[in-house]
LUMTI-594801 format. One record per residue (C-alpha): x, z, y; residue in three letters. Coordinates in steps of 0.25 Angstrom, whole numbers. Each point is the difference from the previous one (the first is absolute). Last residue first. Layout:
((X, Z, Y), ALA),
...
END
This chain:
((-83, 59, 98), UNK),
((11, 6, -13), UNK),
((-8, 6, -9), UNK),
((5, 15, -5), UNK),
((12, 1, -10), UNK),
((0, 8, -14), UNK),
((12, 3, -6), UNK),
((-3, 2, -16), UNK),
((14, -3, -5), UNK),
((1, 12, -10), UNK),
((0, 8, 13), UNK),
((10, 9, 0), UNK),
((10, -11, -8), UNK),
((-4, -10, 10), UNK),
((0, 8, 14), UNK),
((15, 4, -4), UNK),
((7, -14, 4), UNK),
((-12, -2, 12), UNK),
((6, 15, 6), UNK),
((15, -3, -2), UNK),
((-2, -13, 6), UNK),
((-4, 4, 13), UNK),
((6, 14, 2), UNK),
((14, -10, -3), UNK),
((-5, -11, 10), UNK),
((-5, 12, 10), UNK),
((16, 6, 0), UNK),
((6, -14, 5), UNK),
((-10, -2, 10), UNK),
((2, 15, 6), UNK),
((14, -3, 0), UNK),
((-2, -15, 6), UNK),
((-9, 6, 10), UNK),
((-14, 0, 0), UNK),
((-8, -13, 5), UNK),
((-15, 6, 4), UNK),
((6, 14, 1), UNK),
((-5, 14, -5), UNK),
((-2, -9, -14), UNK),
((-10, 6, -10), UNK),
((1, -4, -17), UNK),
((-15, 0, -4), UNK),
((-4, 6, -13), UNK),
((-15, -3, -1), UNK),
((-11, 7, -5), UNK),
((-9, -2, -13), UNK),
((-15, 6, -1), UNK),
((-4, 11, -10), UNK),
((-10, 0, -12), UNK),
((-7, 10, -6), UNK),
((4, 11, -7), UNK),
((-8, 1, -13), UNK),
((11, 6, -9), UNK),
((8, -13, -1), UNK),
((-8, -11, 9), UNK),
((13, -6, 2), UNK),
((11, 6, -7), UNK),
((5, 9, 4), UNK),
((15, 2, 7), UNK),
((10, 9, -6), UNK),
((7, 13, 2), UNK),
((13, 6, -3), UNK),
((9, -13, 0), UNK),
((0, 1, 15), UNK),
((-7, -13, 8), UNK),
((7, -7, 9), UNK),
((-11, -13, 1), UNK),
((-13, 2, -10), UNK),
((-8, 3, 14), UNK),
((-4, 13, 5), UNK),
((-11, 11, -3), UNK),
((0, 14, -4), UNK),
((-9, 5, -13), UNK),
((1, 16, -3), UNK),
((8, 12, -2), UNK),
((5, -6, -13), UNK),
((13, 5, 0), UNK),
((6, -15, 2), UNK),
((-11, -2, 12), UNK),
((5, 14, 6), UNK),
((14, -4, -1), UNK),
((0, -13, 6), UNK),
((-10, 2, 11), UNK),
((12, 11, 2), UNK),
((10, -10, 1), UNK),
((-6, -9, 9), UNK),
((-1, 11, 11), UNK),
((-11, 8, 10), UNK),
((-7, 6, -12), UNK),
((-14, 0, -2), UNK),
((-7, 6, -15), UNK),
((-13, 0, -6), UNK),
((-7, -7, 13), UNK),
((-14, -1, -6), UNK),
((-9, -11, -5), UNK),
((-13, -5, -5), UNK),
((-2, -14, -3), UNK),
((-14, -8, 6), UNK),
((9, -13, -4), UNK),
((-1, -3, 14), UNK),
((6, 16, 4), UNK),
((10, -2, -9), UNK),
((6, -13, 6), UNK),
((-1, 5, 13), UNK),
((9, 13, -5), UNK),
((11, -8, -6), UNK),
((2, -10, 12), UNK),
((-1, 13, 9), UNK),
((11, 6, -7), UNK),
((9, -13, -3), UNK),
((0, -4, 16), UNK),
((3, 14, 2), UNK),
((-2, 8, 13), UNK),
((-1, 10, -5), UNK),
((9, 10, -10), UNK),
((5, -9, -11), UNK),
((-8, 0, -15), UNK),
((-4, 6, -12), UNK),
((-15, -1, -2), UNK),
((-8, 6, -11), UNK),
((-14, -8, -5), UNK),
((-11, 9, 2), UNK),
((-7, 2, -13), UNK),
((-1, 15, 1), UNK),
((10, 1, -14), UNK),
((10, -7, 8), UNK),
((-2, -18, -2), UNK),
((14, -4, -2), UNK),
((-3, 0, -17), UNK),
((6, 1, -13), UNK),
((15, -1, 8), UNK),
((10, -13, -3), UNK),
((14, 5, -1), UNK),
((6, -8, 11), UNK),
((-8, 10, 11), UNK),
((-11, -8, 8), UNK),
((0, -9, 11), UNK),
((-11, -9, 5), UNK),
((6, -12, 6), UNK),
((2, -8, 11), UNK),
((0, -15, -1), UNK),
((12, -7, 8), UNK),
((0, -10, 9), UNK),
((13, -4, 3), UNK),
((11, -5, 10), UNK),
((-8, 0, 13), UNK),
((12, -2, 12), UNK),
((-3, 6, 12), UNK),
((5, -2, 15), UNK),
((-15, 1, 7), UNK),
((-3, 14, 0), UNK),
((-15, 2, 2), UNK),
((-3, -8, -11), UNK),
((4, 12, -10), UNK),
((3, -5, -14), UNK),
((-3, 12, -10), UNK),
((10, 8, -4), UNK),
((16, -1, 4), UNK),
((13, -5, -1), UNK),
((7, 4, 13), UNK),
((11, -8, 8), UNK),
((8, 1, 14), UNK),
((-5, 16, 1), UNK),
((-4, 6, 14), UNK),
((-4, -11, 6), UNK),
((-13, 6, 5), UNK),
((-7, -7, -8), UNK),
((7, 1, -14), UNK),
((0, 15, 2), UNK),
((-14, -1, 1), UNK),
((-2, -9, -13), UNK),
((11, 10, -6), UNK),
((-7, 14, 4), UNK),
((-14, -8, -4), UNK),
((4, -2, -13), UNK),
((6, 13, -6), UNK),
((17, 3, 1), UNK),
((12, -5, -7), UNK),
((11, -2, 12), UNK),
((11, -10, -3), UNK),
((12, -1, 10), UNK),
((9, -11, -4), UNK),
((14, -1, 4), UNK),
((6, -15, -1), UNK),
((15, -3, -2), UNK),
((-2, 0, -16), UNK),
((-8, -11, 0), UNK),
((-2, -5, -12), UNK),
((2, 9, -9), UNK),
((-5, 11, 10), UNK),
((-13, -10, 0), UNK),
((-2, 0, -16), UNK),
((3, 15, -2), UNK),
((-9, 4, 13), UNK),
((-12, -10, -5), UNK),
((0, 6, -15), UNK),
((1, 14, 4), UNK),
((-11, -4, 9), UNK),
((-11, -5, -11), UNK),
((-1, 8, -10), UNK),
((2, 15, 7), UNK),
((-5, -3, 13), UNK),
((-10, -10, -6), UNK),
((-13, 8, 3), UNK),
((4, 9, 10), UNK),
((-1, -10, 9), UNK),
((9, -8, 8), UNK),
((8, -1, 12), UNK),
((12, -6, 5), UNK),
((8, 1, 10), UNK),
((15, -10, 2), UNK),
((13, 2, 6), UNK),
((13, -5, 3), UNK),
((8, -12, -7), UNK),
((-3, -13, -7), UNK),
((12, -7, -4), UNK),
((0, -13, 6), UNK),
((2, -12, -9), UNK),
((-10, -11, 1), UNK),
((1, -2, -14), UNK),
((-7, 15, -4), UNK),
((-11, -2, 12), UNK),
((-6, -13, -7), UNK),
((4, 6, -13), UNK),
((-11, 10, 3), UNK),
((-11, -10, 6), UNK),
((1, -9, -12), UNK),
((0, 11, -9), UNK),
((-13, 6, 7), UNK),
((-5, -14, 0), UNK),
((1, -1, -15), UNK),
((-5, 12, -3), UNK),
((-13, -2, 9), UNK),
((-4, -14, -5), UNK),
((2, 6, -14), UNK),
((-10, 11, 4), UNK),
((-9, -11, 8), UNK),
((1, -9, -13), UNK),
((-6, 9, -11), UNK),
((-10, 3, 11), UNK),
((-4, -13, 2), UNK),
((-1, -4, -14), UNK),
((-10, 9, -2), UNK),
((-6, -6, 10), UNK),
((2, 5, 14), UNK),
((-13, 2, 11), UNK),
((-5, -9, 9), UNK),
((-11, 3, 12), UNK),
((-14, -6, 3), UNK),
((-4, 8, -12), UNK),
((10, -1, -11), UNK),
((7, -15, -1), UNK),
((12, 1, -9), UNK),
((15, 0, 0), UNK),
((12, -2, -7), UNK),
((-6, -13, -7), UNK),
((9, -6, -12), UNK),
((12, -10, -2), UNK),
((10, 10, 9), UNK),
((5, -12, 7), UNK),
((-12, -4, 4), UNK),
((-6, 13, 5), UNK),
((14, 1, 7), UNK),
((-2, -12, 7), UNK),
((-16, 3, 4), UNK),
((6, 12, 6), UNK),
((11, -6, 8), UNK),
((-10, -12, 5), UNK),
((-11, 12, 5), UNK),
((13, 6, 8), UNK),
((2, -12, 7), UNK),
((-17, -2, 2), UNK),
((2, 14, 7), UNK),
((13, -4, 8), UNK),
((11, 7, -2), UNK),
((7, 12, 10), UNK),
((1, 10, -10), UNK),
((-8, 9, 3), UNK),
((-12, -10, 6), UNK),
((2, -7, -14), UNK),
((-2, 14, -8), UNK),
((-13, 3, 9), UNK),
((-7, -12, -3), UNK),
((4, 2, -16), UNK),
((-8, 14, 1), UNK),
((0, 13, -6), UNK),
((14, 2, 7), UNK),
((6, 4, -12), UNK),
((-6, -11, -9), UNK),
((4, -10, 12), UNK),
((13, 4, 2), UNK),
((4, 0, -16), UNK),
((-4, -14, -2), UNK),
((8, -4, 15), UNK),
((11, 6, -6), UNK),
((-2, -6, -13), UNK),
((-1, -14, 7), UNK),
((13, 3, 7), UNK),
((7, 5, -12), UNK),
((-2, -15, -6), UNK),
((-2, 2, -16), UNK),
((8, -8, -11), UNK),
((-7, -5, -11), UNK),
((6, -1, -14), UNK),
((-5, -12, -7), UNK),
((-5, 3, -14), UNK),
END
């Protein structure tokens, strides 16, 4: 079979318009036409031999196809982007901030630091692990250069949506007879509020006409840990960073009902960062999509694009 070699240019423009949620959008960003960017994307179609995307609703949404070709789109561009900076030959130096949730700070970061020190061993990074709305605010006031973060916030306009993820239910790993406490209120383990997760869970209870209490709050990751692994109660997240000590159920397992997904968005304080802060969001980038498979068993789900 012919090998077929992609254009990065046309994968840019790809990758533009799923972020963006629209394709009009990615041309304005890139300083193309609209009809230019419509010729890339019919290109690439052709060149993949199958559709990447689908009408839904006045909008389009990716194929299955699509999706598989956005993440390779995405590798491929971050190496692009990386070696870019490699052969031009400047050592980056100073200084970069980043932020990021509790979630990934002890899967995820160890893993950034190690690959960023490797490669640029010049460039002091200043991490801070802390709760959404201190790293969204943080990110607005400049007080950080990047933060990976919950739910994609229109209000700040340099951001990057790299997932949606489903949250979960969260039980210990050894599976219990039942959540339900012998009252039949369904026991929560989660953050103090505000908590995206805590009201997500709660609305979700009270629609399925589910009775619940607060069994245990604690202000740190590690403690929703410890009281889900001893069987305090049900916490909610999504399958990423999760300990070996508790595991997601099934859905519908035990009657819980449903949850909605959330997106994973990588926030810029700056519309074009600096190279450092570049350098360090290509390695937060790929690091997240290169877990995202093996967490999710490929079951990434993508609103329509309009």
């Amino acid at each position: 079979m012919r090998q077929v070699t992609f254009d990065l240019d046309v994968l840019r423009s790809f990758v533009a318009g799923v972020d963006l949620g629209s394709f009009g959008r990615a041309a304005d960003r890139l300083g193309r036409s609209t009809s230019a960017v419509s010729a890339q994307l019919k290109k690439l179609e052709e060149q993949a031999g199958v559709p990447l995307l689908r009408k839904e609703g006045r909008g389009l949404a990716l194929t299955e196809a699509g999706e598989t070709m956005l993440a390779y789109a995405r590798r491929l561009l971050a190496l692009n982007d990386q070696a870019s900076r490699a052969v031009r030959g400047a050592e980056l130096e100073g200084r970069v901030r980043l932020g990021l949730q509790e979630d990934f700070g002890e899967t995820l970061l160890p893993q950034v630091l190690g690959q960023f020190a490797r490669a640029h061993p010049k460039v002091r990074i200043e991490a801070r692990v802390a709760r959404n709305a201190d790293l969204l605010e943080r990110i607005a006031l400049a007080q950080l250069d990047l933060a990976l973060a919950w739910d994609h916030d229109a209000r700040l306009p340099h951001a990057e949506r790299l997932l949606e993820l489903p949250m979960c239910w969260i039980g210990p790993a050894a599976p219990a007879a039942s959540v339900f406490t012998d009252d039949g209120d369904v026991p929560l383990v989660a953050f103090e509020a505000p908590c995206l997760f805590r009201d997500c869970a709660t609305e979700a209870l009270d629609r399925a006409n589910l009775s619940w209490r607060a069994a245990f709050t604690s202000p740190s990751l590690a403690g929703l840990w410890a009281a889900a692994t001893a069987g305090l109660g049900v916490a909610v997240r999504t399958p990423l960073g999760l300990p070996a000590t508790v595991r997601t159920l099934a859905p519908g397992e035990q009657g819980l009902p449903a949850l909605p997904s959330i997106s994973l968005s990588l926030y810029q304080a700056q519309a074009q960062p600096d190279p450092v802060a570049a350098a360090l969001g290509d390695i937060v980038r790929q690091c997240i999509l290169d877990s995202a498979p093996r967490a999710l068993a490929g079951e990434t789900r993508r609103e329509p694009l309009p």
